[in-house]
C-alpha positions in Angstrom: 54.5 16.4 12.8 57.7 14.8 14.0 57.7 13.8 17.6 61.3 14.8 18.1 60.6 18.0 17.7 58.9 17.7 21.1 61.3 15.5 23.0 64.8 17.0 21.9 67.2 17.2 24.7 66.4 19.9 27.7 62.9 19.6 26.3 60.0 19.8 29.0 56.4 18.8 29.3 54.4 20.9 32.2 51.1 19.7 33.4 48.0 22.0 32.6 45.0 20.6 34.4 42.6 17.3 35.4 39.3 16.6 34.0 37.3 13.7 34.0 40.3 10.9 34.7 42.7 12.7 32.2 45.3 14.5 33.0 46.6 17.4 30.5 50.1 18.2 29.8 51.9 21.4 27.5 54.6 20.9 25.2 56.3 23.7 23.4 57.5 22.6 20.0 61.2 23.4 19.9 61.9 24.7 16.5 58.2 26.7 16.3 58.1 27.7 19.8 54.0 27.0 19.6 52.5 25.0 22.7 50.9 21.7 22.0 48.6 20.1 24.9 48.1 16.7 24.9 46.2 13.9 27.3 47.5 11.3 29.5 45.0 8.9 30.6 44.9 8.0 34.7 44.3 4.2 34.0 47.4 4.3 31.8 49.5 5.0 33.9 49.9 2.7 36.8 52.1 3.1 39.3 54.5 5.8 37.7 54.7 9.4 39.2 53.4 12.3 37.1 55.1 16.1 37.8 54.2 19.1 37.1 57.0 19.6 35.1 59.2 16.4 33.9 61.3 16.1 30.9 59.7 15.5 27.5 61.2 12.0 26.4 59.5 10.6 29.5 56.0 11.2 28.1 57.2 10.4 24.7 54.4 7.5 24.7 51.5 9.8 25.3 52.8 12.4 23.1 52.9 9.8 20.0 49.5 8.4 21.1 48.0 12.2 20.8 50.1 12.6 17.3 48.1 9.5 16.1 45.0 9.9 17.6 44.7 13.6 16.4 44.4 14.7 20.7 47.3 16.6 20.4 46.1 19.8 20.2 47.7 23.4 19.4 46.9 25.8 22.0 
């Protein structure tokens, strides 16, 4: 799975939901069309400000961390 498939330019992440200090976040793979979720933990990230929906490259760190960790998850 290459991660620039997920944060090409005009590519967008939009949050799903909040469970248990994690919040969740789609991305739609831009060649297969296929949504992806993946996590982004609330003690990673400090004082930044999380929208609902944000451009791709700006979670590119939490979208590589579910790549390795095998979280990211079709849907």
């Amino acid at each position: 799975m290459d991660i620039k498939d997920f944060v090409a330019a005009n590519k967008h992440v939009q949050f799903d939901s909040f469970r248990a200090g994690v919040f969740y976040y789609n991305v739609i793979h831009r060649i297969t069309l296929d949504t992806y979720q993946f996590q982004v933990p609330i003690e990673d990230i400090g004082t930044a400000t999380l929208f609902a929906i944000d451009k791709s490259i700006f979670f590119m760190r939490w979208i590589r961390k579910s790549i390795e960790n095998k979280t990211f998850i079709k849907i």
